[in-house]
VOGU-3710 file (C-alpha; in Angstrom, 3 decimals, decimal comma):
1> xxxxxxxxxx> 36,520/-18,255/97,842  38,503/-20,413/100,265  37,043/-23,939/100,359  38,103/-27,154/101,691  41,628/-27,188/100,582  43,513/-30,709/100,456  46,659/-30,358/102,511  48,694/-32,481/104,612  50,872/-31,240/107,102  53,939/-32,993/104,856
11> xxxxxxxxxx> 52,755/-30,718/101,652  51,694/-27,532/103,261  54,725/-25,550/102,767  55,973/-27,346/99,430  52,990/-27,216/97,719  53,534/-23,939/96,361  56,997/-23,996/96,058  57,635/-27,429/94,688  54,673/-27,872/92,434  56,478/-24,075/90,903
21> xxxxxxxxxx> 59,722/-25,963/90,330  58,048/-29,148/89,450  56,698/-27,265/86,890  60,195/-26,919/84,875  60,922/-29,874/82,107  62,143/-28,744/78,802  65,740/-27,223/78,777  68,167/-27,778/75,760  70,719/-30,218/77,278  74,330/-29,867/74,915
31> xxxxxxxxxx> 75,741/-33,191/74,104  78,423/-32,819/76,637  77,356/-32,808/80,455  77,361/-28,678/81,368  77,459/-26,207/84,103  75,261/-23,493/84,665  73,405/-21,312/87,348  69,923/-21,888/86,422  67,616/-24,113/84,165  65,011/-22,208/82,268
41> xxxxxxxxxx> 61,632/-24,121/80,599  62,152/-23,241/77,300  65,400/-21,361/75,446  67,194/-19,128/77,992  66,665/-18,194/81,655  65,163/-14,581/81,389  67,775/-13,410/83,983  71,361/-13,961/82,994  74,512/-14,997/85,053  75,388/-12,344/87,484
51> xxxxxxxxxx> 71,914/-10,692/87,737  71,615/-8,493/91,007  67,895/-9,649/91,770  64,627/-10,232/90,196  62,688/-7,755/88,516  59,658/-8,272/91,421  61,478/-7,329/94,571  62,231/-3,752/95,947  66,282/-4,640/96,514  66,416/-1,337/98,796
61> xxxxxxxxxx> 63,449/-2,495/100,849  64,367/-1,844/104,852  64,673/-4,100/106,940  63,212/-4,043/110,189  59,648/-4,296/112,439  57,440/-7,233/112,755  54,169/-8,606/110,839  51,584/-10,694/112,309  49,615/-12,536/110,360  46,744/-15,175/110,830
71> xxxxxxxxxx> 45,477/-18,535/109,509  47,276/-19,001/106,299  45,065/-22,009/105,681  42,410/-24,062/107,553  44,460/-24,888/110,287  43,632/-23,537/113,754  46,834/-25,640/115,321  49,573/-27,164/115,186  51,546/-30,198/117,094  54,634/-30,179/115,297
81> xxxxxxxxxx> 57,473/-28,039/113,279  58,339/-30,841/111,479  56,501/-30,379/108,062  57,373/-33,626/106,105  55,503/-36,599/107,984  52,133/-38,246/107,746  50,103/-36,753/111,071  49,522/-33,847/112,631  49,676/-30,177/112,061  52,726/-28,599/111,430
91> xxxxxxxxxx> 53,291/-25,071/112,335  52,636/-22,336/109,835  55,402/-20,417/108,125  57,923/-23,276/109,202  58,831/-23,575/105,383  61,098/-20,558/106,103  63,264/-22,632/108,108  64,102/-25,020/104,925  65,761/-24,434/101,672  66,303/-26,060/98,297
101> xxxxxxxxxx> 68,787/-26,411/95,576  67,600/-24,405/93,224  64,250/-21,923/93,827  62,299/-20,760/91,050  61,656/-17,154/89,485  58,157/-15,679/90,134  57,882/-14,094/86,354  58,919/-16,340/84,214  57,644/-19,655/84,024  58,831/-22,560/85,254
111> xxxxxxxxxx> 62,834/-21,711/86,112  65,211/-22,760/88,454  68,200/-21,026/90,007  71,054/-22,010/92,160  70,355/-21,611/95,650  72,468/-24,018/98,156  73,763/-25,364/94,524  75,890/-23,155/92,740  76,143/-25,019/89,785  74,219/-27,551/88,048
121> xxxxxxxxxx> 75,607/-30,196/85,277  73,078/-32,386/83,743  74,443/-35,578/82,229  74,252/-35,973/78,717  72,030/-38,990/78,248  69,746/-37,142/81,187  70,519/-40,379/83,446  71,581/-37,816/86,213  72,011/-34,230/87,570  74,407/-33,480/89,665
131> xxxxxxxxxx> 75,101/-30,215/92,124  77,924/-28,554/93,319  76,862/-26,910/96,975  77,365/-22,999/97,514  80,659/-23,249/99,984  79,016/-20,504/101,897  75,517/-22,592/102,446  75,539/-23,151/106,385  72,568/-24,827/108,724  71,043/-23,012/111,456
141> xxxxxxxxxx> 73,746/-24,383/113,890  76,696/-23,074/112,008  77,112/-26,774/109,975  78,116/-26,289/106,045  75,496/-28,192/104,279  76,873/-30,786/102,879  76,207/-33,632/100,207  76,021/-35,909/102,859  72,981/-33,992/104,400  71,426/-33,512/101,266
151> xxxxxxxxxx> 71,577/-37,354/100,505  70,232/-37,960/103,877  67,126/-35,812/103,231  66,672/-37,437/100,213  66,941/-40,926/101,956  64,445/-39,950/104,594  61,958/-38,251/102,428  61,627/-41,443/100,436  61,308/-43,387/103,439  58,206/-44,828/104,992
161> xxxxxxxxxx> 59,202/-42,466/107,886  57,843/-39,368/105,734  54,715/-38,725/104,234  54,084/-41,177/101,570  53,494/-37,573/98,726  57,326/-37,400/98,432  58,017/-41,323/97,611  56,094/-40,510/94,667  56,924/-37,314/94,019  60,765/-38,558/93,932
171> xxxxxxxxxx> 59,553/-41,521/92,314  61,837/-41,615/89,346  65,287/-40,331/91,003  66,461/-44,104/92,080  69,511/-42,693/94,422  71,408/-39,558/95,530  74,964/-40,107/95,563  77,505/-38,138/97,260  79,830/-37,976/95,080  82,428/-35,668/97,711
181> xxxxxxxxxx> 81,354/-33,654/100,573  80,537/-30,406/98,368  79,051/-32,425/95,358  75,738/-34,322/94,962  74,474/-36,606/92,183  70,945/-37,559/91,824  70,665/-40,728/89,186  67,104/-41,391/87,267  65,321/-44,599/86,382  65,111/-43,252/82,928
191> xxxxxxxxxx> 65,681/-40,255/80,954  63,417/-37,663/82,093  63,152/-33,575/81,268  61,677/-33,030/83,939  64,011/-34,878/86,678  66,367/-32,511/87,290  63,962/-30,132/88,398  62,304/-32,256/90,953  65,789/-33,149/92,271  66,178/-29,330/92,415
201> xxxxxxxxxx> 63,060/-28,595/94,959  64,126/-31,232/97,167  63,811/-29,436/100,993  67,198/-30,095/102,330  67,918/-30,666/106,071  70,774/-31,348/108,823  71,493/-35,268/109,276  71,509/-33,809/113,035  68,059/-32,485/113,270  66,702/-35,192/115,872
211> xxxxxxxxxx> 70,094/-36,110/117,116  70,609/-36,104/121,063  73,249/-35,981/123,305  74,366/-39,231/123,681  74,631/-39,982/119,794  71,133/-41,834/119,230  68,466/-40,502/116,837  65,039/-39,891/117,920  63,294/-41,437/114,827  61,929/-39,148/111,849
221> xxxxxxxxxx> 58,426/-40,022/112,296  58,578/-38,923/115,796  59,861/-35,459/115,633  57,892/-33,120/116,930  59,028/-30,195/118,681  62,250/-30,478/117,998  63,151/-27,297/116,484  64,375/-27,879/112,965  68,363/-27,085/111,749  67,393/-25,519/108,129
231> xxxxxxxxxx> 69,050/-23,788/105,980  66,715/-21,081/106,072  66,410/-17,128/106,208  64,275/-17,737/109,692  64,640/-19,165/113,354  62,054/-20,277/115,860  62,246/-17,666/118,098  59,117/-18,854/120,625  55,337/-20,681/120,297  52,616/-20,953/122,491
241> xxxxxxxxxx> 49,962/-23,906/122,874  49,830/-24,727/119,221  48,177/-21,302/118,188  51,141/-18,892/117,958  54,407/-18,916/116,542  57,187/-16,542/116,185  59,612/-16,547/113,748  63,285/-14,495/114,200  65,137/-13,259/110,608  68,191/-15,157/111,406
251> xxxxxxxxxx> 71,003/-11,983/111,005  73,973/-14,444/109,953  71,783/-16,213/107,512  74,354/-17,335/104,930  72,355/-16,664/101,758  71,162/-12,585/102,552  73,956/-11,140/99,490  72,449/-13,773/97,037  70,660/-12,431/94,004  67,907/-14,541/94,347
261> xxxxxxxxxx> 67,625/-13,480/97,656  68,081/-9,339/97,787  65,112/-7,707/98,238  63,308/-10,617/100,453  62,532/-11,451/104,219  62,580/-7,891/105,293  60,960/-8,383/108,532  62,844/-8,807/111,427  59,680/-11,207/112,936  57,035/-12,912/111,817
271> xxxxxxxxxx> 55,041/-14,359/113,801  51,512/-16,194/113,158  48,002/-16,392/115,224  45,679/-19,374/114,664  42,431/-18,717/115,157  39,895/-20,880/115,370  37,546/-20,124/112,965  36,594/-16,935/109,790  34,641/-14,977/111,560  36,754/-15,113/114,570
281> xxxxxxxxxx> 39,772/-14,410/111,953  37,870/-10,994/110,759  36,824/-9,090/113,432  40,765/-10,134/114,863  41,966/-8,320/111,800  38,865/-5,096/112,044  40,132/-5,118/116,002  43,975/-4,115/114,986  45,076/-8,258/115,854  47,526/-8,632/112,871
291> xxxxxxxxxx> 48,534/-6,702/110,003  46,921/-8,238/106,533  44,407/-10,297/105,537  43,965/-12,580/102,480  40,593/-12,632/101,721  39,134/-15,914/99,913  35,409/-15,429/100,774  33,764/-12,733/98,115  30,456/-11,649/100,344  32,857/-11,125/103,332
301> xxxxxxxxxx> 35,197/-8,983/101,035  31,805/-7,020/99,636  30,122/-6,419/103,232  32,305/-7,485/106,065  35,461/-6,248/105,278  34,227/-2,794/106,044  34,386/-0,802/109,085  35,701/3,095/110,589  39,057/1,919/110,460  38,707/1,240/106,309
311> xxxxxxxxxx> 37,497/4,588/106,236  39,376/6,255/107,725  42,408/4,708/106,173  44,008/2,955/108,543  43,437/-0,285/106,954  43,726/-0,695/102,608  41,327/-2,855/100,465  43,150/-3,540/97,183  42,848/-6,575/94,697  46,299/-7,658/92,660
321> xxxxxxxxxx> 46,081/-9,367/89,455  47,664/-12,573/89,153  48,904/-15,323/86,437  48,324/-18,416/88,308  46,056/-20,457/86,533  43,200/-21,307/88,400  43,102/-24,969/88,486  40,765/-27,308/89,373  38,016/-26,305/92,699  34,878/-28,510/93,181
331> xxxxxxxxxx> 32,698/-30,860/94,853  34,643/-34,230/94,656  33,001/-37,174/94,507  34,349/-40,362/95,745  34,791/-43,046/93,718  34,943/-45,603/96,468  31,778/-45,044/97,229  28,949/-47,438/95,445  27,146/-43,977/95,144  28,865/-42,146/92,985
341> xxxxxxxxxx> 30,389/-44,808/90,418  27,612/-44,277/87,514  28,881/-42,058/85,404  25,498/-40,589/85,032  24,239/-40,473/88,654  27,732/-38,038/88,687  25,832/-36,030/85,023  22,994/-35,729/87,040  24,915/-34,288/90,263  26,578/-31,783/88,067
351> xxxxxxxxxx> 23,052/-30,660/86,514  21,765/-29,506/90,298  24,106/-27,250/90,739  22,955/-23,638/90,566  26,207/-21,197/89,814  24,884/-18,354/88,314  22,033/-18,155/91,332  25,073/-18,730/93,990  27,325/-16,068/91,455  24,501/-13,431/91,906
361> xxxxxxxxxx> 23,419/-13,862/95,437  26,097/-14,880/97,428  29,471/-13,788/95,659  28,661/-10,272/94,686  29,393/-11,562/90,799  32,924/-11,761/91,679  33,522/-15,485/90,137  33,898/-17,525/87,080  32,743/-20,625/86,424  35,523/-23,549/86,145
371> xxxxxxxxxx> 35,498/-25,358/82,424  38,543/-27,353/83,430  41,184/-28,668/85,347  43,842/-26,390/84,246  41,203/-23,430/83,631  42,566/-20,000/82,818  45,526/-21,268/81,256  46,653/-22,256/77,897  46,859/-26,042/79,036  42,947/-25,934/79,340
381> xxxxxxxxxx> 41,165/-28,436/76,286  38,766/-26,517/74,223  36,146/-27,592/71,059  36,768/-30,608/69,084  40,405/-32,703/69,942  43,270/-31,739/67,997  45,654/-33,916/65,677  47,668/-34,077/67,971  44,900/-35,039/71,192  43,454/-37,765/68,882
391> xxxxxxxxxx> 46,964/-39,373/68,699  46,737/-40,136/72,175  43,393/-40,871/72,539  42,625/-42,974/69,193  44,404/-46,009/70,621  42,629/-45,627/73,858  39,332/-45,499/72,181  37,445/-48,716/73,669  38,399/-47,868/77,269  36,820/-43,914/77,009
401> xxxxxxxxxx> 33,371/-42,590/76,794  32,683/-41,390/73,115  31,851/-38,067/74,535  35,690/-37,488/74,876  35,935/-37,226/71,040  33,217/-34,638/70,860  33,516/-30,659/71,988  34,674/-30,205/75,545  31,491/-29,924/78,068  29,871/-26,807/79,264
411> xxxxxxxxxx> 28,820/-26,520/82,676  25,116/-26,486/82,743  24,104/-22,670/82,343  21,092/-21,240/84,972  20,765/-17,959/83,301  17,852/-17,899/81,158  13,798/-18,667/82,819  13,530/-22,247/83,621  16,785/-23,564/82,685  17,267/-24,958/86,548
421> xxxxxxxxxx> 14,269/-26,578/86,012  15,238/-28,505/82,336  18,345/-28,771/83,922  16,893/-30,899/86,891  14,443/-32,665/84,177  17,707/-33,718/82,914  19,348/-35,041/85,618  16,278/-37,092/86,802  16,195/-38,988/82,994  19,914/-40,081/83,686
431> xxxxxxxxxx> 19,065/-41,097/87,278  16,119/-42,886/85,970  18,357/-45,230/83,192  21,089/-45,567/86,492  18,570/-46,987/88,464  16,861/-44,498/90,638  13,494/-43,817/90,851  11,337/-41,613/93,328  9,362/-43,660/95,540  7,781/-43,390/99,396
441> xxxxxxxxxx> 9,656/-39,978/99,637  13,138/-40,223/98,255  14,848/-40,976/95,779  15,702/-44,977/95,841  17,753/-47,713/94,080  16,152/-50,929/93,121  16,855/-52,139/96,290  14,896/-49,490/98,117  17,879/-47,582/99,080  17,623/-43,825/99,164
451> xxxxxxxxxx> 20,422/-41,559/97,790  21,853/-39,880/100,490  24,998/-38,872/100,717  27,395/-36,170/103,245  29,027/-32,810/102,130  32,233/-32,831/104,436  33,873/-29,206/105,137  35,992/-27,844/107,472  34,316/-26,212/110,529  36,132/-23,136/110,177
461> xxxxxxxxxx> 34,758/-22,640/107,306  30,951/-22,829/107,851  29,962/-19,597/108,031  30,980/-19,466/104,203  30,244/-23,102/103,356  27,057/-23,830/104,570  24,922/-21,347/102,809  26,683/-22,754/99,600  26,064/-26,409/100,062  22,652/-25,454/101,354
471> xxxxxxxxxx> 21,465/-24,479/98,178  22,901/-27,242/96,016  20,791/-29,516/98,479  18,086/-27,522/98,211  18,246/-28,313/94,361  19,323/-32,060/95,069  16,288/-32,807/97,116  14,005/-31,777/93,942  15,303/-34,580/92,776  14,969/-36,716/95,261
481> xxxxxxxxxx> 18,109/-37,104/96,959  19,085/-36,133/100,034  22,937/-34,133/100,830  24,004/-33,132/105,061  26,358/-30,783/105,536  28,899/-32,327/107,772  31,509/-29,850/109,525  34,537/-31,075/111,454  37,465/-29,411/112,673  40,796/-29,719/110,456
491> xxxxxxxxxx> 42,231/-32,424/112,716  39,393/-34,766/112,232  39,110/-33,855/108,713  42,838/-34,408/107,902  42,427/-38,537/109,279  39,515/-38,606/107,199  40,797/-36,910/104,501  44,307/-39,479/105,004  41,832/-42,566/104,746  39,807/-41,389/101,991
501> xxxxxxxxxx> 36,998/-41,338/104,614  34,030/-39,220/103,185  31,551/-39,047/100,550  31,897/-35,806/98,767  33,900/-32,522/99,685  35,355/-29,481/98,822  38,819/-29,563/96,881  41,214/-27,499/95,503  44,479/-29,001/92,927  46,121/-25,484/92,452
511> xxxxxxxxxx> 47,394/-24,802/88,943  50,569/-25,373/87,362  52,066/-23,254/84,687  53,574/-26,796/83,285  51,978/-30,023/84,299  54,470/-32,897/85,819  54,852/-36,179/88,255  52,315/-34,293/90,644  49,228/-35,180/87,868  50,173/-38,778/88,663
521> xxxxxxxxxx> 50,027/-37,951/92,160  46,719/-36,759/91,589  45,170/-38,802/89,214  47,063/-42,059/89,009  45,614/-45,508/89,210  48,611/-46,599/92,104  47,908/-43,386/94,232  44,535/-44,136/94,436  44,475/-46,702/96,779  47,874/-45,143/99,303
531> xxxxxxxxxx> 45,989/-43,930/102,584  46,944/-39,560/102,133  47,971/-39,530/98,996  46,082/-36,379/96,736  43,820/-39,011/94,670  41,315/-38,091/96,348  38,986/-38,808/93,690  39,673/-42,672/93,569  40,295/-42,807/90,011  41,707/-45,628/88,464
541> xxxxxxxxxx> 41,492/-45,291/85,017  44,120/-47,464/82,697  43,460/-44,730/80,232  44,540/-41,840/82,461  47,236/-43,771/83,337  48,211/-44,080/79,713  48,010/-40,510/79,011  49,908/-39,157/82,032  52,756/-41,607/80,910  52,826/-39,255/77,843
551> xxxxxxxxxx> 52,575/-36,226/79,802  55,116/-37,020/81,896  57,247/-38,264/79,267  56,407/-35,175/77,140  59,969/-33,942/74,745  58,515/-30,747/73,587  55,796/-28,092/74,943  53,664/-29,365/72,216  53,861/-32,706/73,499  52,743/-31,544/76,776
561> xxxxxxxxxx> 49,681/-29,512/75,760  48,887/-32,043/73,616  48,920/-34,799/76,634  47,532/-31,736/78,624  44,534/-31,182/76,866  43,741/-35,248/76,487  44,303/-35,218/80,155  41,517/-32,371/80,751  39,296/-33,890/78,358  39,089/-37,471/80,000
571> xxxxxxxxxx> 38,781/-35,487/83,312  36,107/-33,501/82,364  33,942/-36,019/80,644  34,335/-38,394/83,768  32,252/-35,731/85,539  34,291/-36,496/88,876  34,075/-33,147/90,539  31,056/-30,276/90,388  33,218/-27,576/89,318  33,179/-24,312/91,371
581> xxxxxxxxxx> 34,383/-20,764/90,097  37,543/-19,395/90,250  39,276/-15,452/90,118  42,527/-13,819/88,406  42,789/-11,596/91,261  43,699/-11,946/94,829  42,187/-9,660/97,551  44,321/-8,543/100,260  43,506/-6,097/103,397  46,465/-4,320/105,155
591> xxxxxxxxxx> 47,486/-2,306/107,570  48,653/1,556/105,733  52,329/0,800/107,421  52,890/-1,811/104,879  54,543/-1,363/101,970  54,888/-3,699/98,966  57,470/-3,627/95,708  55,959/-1,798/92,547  56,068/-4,566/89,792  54,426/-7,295/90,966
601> xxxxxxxxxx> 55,153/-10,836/90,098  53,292/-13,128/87,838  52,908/-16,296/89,539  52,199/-16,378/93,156  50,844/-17,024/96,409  49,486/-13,727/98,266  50,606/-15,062/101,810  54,206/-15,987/100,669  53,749/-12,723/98,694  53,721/-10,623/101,359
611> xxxxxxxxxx> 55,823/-12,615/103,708  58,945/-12,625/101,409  58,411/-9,362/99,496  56,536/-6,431/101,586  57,818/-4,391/104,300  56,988/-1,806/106,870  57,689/1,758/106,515  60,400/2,430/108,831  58,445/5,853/109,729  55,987/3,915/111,297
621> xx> 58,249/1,911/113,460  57,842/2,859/117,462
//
């Protein structure tokens, strides 16, 4: 199910692709500085130099035709192209205009490979990486990307002019230097694994993007519709009124022959309609609109997606196994709310909420329940803490709840007769010794308060929302305590969601196949308190703090599961979020016309999936 996912316009089209390089950390660095075309996790990139493509693509996949797609999140508009500052919407699919140093391999985890680089040299006291730039690399406008443009980027990105996500994501790379015009050194604040990865994913850009006639600079901030000069295998061909865009497959696009490339962007157009809500999206698709549909909402995928033109063929239902990890996908509470700081007011919130009931009735059985924040995964903290957990938590002892120490939680189990109901006996005990007590109708504080609180969603999303948070209130006001659904389109929501301006709502943090600087992002004490940051929680915890310093700082994979599993464990006993459910498959409707490789990869997005990878029979062409 597709619930209120936490985007800004800045992160929409790096959050896949940057948290996958972010990912990489531990490479074997030689004692002299080296060259080489790619950086692998652990031992050996599984492709070696001179491979022809990945193992994923189809490399004699046509070319040709044009696929229309919808939505590929909640937005239904945009008011910009430019995709790295603070407000407004940014078009979708503009991350096609923008490339990186290195991009990452979609079956294997966590590796990089040259892409404007062509070679990579790593200092050997890991105070630096430096990159040599592909000669060939060109902009949009003919330019040769340069070091100069890719210090630039860097400059702005860091700037208050961008979106305050990539000052922190870039935290620890104190400069880029440009060492020539074809050569580009990124220096660190401290020896870091994982730094030359993040330098790697930086989204690079033309210093003349924003440039006018006469030589001045409309400022960063205030770029709009200024189409973008990328590096990119696309163009903006044309958009109208903020609710479609079409992209052109730019035919002199300098990187087509690279390996990492063959086999990708194989439509000629692309182009993308916004609509402004699901159910409006469906019947769109059922009515012959666009061409394929990623379906996040089970009951639509059991009944709705249905129809003559599924029967008859004309439209495929499949689902395609993925590796992901599933992540983290709840009710977040926020902590800068009075309401929800008692750590057993948040118990008790947990206890009301009926999955199995909302598994059976409403998702066709087609969910899991989430144990974790890095559920589905090998990073995910199970039973008692390990050696190795305890050596991070022991000294933090004093500061966490002893529960951390014992077996990981279970989400409360509705299965057997009259477990809701000890389940909501439970809850009321620990509201009780919080405070609240059930008096003239409601649920109340000792000031006579009543505990009321708003469920924020998208309005897009209602039709598939609603019913769900209608039946944890239904629960909720058992107890006492009373939760409104509040919709709002994704505009509204986004200011809200940039000031931290709501009391509990839907989130997703998308796994990671190896954790990094973006669990700071998410979880640190600083971020808490920068207006659209992703701490959306609130949490400022000296303890997390502690233990992401370890994470971050991990020197072998042990070390990082390890600080991992500590992580998950504080997490999960803080009770923060109501965790939702969570699949290893995604579900995809298409039209027949559309063809897709045979091996697919492990870790992926469906939409960039079929974007990058699929193509349409040329026999089908008119």
């Amino acid at each position: 199910m597709k619930t209120g996912l936490r985007r800004t316009a800045a992160l929409r089209f790096l959050v896949r692709s940057l948290i996958a390089l972010s990912c990489a950390g531990w490479f074997a660095v030689p004692s002299p500085a080296w060259a080489v075309y790619a950086i692998a996790q652990f031992g050996s990139p599984k492709y070696p130099p001179g491979f022809k493509h990945f193992d994923y693509v189809n490399p004699d996949a046509p070319k040709g035709g044009t696929l229309v797609l919808s939505n590929p999140d909640r937005l239904t508009s945009f008011d910009k192209f430019n995709p790295f500052t603070l407000r407004g919407n940014a078009a979708p699919g503009i991350g096609m205009l923008f490339e990186t140093l290195t991009t990452n391999s979609s079956d294997e985890m966590a590796t990089a490979y040259c892409l404007l680089a062509d070679d990579i040299r790593v200092a050997p006291d890991r105070l630096s990486v430096t990159f040599h730039i592909n000669p060939r690399a060109r902009f949009s406008n003919g330019d040769p990307v340069t070091a100069a443009d890719v210090k630039y980027s860097f400059d702005t990105l860091t700037s208050r002019l961008a979106a305050p996500q990539f000052a922190a994501y870039f935290a620890e790379i104190s400069r880029a230097v440009a060492v020539d015009p074809a050569t580009i050194r990124f220096d660190f604040r401290q020896p870091n694994r994982e730094l030359p990865l993040i330098a790697g994913a930086m989204p690079v850009f033309s210093r003349k993007w924003g440039m006018k006639p006469d030589g001045t600079r409309v400022p960063f901030d205030q770029l709009a519709f200024e189409k973008p000069i990328g590096s990119g295998p696309y163009l903006i061909e044309s958009y109208d009124g903020g609710h479609t865009i079409t992209y052109r497959r730019d035919t002199s696009y300098w990187g087509a022959s690279l390996p990492v490339r063959i086999g990708t962007d194989n439509f000629d157009r692309v182009t993308y309609k916004l609509y402004s809500d699901n159910t409006a999206r469906l019947e769109a698709f059922k009515a012959g609109e666009y061409d394929a549909l990623v379906e996040y909402v089970a009951r639509n995928w059991a009944r709705r997606d249905v129809g003559k033109r599924f029967d008859d063929g004309e439209l495929i239902k499949r689902e395609f196994r993925q590796h992901n990890g599933a992540g983290m996908q709840g009710y977040i509470m926020n902590l800068r709310r009075p309401l929800f700081q008692d750590l057993r007011v948040r118990k008790a919130l947990d206890l009301a909420f009926d999955f199995q009931w909302l598994n059976s009735r409403l998702f066709f059985g087609a969910y899991t329940r989430l144990q974790s924040y890095f559920a589905d995964s090998d990073l995910q903290a199970t039973g008692m803490p390990t050696q190795g957990e305890l050596k991070l938590l022991n000294p933090l002892r004093a500061q966490l709840d002893p529960a951390v120490f014992g077996p990981m939680p279970v989400q409360p189990d509705t299965d057997p007769p009259n477990s809701l109901r000890a389940n909501l006996l439970k809850a009321r005990a620990l509201l009780a010794a919080a405070g609240w007590t059930y008096r003239n109708g409601a649920l109340r504080n000792a000031n006579g308060q009543p505990f009321e609180f708003d469920v924020l969603e998208d309005e897009s999303s209602r039709g598939a929302m609603e019913p769900i948070v209608a039946a944890y209130a239904r629960n909720l006001a058992k107890l006492g305590i009373k939760a409104n659904f509040r919709a709002a389109d994704f505009a509204l929501i986004q200011k809200r969601y940039e000031t931290f301006d709501f009391d509990m709502t839907s989130l997703r943090y998308p796994g990671v196949q190896v954790p990094g600087v973006e669990q700071v992002s998410r979880f640190g004490s600083k971020s808490a308190d920068e207006p659209g940051s992703d701490n959306m929680i609130g949490l400022k915890s000296p303890a997390v703090d502690a233990i992401l310093h370890s994470l971050v700082g991990a020197q072998t994979k042990e070390d990082l599961v390890d600080a991992t599993h500590a992580l998950d464990r504080v997490l999960m006993n803080g009770y923060y979020v109501v965790p939702h459910w969570f699949s290893t498959t995604h579900r995809i409707a298409y039209k027949r016309e559309l063809r897709y490789p045979d091996t697919l990869p492990l870790y992926y997005s469906a939409e960039d999936w079929i974007v990058t990878m699929w193509w349409l029979d040329p026999r089908s062409r008119g």
